[in-house]
N, C-alpha and C positions, 0 to 999 in steps of 0.2 A: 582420695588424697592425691595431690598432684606428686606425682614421682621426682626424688629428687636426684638432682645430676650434679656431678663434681664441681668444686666452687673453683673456678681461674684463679688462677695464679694473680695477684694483683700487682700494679704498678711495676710489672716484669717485663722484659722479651727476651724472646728467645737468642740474639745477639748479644745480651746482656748478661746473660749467663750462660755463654759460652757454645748456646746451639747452632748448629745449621741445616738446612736441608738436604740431603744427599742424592746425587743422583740415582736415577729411575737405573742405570747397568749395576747399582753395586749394591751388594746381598741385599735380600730381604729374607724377613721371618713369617712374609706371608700376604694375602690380598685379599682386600675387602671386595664383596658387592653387595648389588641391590636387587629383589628378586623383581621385576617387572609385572603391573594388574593393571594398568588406567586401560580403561575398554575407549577413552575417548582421546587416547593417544597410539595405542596399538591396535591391530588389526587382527580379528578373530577372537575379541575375545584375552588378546596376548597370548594365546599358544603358540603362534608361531615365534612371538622371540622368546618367551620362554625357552623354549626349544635351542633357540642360539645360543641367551644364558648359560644352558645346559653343558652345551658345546663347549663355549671358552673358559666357562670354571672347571671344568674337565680338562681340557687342555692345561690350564696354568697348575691343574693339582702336579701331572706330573712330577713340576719343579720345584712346588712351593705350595705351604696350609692355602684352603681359601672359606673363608668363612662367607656364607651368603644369609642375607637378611633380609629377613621375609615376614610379611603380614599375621599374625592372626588368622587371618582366614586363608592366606594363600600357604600356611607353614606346613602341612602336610602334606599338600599339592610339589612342595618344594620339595621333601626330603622323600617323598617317593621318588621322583623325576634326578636326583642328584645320586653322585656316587659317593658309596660310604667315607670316603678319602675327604669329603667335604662339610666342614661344618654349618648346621644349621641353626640360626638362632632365632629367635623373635623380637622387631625391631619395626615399629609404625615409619612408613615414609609418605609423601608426595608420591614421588615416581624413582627410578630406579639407575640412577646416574650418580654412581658415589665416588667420583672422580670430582664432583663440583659440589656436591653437600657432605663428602665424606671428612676429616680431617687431613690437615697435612703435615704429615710427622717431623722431626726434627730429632737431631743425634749430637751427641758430645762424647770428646776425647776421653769422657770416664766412664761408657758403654752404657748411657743411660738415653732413655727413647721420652719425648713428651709430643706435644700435640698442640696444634693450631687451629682453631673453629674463626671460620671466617664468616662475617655476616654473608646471609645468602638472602636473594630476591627474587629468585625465579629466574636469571638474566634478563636483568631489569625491570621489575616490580608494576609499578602502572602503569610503564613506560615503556611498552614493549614487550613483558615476561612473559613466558611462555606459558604459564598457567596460574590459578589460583585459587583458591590458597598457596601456602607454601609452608605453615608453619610446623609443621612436620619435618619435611626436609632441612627446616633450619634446625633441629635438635640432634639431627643424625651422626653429627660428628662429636657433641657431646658424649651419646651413649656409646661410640665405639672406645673413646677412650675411659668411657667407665668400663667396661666389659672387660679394657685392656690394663687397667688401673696405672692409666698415663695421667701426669699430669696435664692441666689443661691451658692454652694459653687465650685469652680470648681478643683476637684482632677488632680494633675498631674501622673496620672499612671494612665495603663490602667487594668481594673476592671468589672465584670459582678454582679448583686445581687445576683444570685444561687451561686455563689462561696462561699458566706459567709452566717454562721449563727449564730445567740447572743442570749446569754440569757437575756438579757437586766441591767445583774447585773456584766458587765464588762469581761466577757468570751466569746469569739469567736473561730466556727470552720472553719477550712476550707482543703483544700486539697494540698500537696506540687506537685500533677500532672498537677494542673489547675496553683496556682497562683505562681509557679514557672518554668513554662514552660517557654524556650526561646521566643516562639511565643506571650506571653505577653508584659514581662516589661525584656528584655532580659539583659538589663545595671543595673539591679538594685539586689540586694545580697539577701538572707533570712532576716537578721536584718534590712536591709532598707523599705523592705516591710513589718516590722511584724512595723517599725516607722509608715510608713506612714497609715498602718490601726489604730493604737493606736492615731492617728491626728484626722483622719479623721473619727473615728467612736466613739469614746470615750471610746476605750473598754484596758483593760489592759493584761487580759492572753489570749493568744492564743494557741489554740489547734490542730495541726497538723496530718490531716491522710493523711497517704503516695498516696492514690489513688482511683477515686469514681468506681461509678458503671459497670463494665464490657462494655466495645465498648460506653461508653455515649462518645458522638459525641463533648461535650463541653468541653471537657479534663478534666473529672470528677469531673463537679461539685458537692458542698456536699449537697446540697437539693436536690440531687437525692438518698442518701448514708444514711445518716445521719442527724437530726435536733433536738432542742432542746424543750422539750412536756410541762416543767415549769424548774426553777433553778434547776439546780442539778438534771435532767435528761433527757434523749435522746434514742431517737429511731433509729434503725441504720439497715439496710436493710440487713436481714440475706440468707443463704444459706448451705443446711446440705449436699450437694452432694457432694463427694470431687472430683466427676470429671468435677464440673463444674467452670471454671475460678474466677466465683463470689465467690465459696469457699475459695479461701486464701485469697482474698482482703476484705470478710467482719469478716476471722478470724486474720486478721490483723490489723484490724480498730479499732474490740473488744480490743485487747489487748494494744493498745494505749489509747481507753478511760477508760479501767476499771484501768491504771497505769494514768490516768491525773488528776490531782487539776483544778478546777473551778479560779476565778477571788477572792476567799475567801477563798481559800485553802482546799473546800469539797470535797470528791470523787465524782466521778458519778454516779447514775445509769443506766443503760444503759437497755432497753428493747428491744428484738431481733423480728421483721416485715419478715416474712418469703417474701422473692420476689416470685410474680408469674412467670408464665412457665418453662422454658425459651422460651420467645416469639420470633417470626421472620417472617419478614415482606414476604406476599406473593406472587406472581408473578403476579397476577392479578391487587394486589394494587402498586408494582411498575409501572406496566401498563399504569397504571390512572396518572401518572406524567409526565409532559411536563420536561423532559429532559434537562437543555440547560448548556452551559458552563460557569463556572465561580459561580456554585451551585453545591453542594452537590450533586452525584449522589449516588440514592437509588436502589437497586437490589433485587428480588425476592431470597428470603433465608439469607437475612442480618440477624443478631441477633440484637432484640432490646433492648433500656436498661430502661425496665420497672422495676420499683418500685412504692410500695406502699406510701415509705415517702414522695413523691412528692406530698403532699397535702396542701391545702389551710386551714390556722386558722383563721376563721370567729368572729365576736364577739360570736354568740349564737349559731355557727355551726362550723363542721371540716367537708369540702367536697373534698371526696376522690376518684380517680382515682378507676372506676374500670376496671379491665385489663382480668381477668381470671375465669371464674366460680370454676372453685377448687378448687380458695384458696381466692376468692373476701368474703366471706363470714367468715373465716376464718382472715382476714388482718382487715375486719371492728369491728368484735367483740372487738380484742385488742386495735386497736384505740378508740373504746368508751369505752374501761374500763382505757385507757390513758389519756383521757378527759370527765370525769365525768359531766361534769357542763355545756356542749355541746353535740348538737344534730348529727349524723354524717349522711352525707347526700353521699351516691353514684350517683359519675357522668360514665357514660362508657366513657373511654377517649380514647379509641387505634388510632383514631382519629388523638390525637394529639401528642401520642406516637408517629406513623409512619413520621409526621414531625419533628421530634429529641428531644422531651423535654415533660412533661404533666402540670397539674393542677398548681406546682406549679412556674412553667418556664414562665404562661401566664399571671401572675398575680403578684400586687405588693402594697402592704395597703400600705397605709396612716395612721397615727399611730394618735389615739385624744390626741391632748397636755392634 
C-alpha cells in the first residue's frame, strides 16, 4: 500500500495566512539532515562523509535537536555512528542534502510552525540534474512535516532552500543563474517568480545577484555565495586574485548588494569572507567513486566550489566548514567577530565539499514559533 502523506493545504499560501519565513540567526526548535549512501556520489563507500555527517550533527546537537534520516538499510549504521543527543529516524531518500529536498518552514504571529514542499528535480531534471531518479527526494519534505505534524503547503514551482536566503524582515537573496535557469521553472518570467517567492515566503524585496560560486554544480546557489549574519548585513564569499573566475563574480555581487535596499529601504553592509584555495578534487578521491550513469561524474583535477559562507547558524553556535589550513583560521576569526553572541565551532567538511555542496546544503532548521 503506498504510504500516505499529509494532504496540502489547498488554494492557500503561506502570505495569505499570515506566514513567513524567518531568518536562519533567530531561534530554532531544531535541524533536519540526511544520512549520506550513494557509492556513485561519495567516495569509499561514503564513510568518509559519513564521518563528517557525524561531525556537524554533533556539533549543531550542542545548540539545538537534530533529527537525522537514514535509510533502511543504512539506520543502524547511523545510530551506532551518532550521539545519543541525536535523533534517528527512518526516511527513503535520493541522496542526502536536505537543505534542497528538505521543507522550508514558515512562522506566524500566533506561534504556529507550517511547511513549504517545493517541486524538486535534481537541479535541473534532464537538463543538467545531477542524478536520477529523484523521486524519493521529492517526498522528503512531505514526510518531515508529517513526522512533524506541520501543515503542508504545496509550491507549484520548482525550488531548492540553498537558492534562497531572508533576513526574516522581508528581504530575500538569491541568484538569477540558479532560479532563473531554463532547467528550473523554464515557463515562468522574472516577475512571476519574484510573485510566487513573495506568496510563498512572506517576503517583499528581493535581491538579485547575477551568479553564485565558481563551477558550484547547483547553478549557483546563494548560500554558497552570500547570506545574511543579522538585518541589514551579509557576508559574501570574496576573492582578491583577478586571475581567478571567482574574482568578477564576487566583484560583481559586491556591487549589487552595496547598490540594494533591504525590505525597509536600509543599505547593506556587506562583510567580504576570503574563499579558500582554490580547491580541486584529486585523482585518488575520484578514484573512490563508484562511477555510474545517470550521476554526476567527478574527475581528478575538477575545481571545487568551496566556501566559507556555507555554514550552519545554531542557536548558541555558528559551525563552519573547514576546508584549508591557510585561511581556515583566518575565515573563522571574522565569523566570530560576525557573530558575537555565538560560539564557532569547525567542522573539516572536504568530505562533503567533494560530494557538491557543504555544512550548509546538509542541513535545514526548523525555526521555534
Amino acid at each position: 500500500m503506498q504510504q500516505k502523506i499529509a494532504t496540502p493545504i489547498r488554494n492557500r499560501t503561506p502570505a495569505m495566512d499570515g506566514f513567513r519565513m524567518p531568518a536562519e540567526f533567530e531561534a530554532h526548535a531544531g535541524a533536519w539532515m540526511l544520512w549520506p549512501e550513494r557509492h556513485d556520489n561519495w567516495r569509499a563507500g561514503a564513510v568518509p562523509a559519513q564521518r563528517a555527517y557525524v561531525a556537524v550533527a554533533t556539533a549543531i546537537a550542542q545548540s539545538e535537536p537534530v533529527t537525522m534520516c537514514a535509510s533502511a538499510e543504512q539506520f543502524q549504521q547511523a545510530r551506532a555512528a551518532l550521539p545519543a543527543a541525536v535523533r534517528v529516524v527512518e526516511m527513503s531518500s535520493d541522496d542526502a542534502w536536505m537543505r534542497d529536498v528538505g521543507p522550508t518552514f514558515v512562522v506566524d504571529r500566533r506561534g504556529r510552525t507550517r511547511g513549504v514542499h517545493w517541486i524538486f528535480n535534481a537541479w535541473g531534471g534532464r537538463s543538467g540534474g545531477i542524478y536520477s531518479p529523484w523521486d524519493r527526494d521529492a517526498q522528503v519534505a512531505a514526510k518531515v512535516l508529517e513526522i512533524e505534524r506541520c501543515e503542508r503547503y504545496r509550491a507549484p514551482f520548482v525550488l531548492e532552500g540553498g537558492a534562497i536566503h531572508v533576513d526574516g524582515r522581508g528581504t530575500l537573496l538569491t541568484t538569477e543563474e540558479c532560479l532563473l535557469n531554463p532547467n528550473r521553472n523554464p515557463d515562468l518570467r522574472r516577475g512571476q517568480i519574484e510573485t510566487l517567492l513573495q506568496r510563498y515566503l512572506g517576503i517583499e524585496q528581493i535581491i538579485w545577484l547575477k551568479r553564485g560560486v565558481y563551477k558550484d554544480e547547483t547553478d549557483g546557489h546563494v548560500d554558497n555565495l552570500c547570506c545574511f549574519v543579522r538585518p541589514g548585513e551579509v557576508v559574501l564569499t570574496w576573492c582578491d586574485d583577478p586571475e581567478d573566475p571567482q574574482y568578477d563574480i564576487s566583484h560583481e555581487a559586491y556591487e549589487a548588494l552595496r547598490t540594494s535596499r533591504d525590505a525597509r529601504g536600509k543599505p547593506l553592509k556587506v562583510h567580504k569572507l576570503l574563499q579558500p584555495g582554490p580547491l580541486y578534487m584529486t585523482a585518488e578521491e575520484a578514484a573512490g567513486i563508484e562511477q555510474e550513469p545517470g550521476c554526476k561524474q567527478r574527475r581528478g583535477g575538477d575545481r571545487l566550489a568551496g566556501s566559507y559562507v556555507n555554514f550552519y547558524i545554531a542557536n548558541r553556535h555558528v559551525v563552519m566548514p573547514l576546508l584549508d589550513a591557510r585561511t581556515d583560521k583566518r575565515a573563522r576569526t571574522l565569523i566570530s567577530r560576525l557573530f558575537p553572541g555565538r560560539e564557532v565551532i569547525g567542522v573539516p567538511s572536504r568530505e562533503i565539499l567533494l560530494g557538491g555542496g557543504n555544512i550548509h546544503c546538509i542541513t535545514q532548521q526548523q525555526p521555534r514559533p
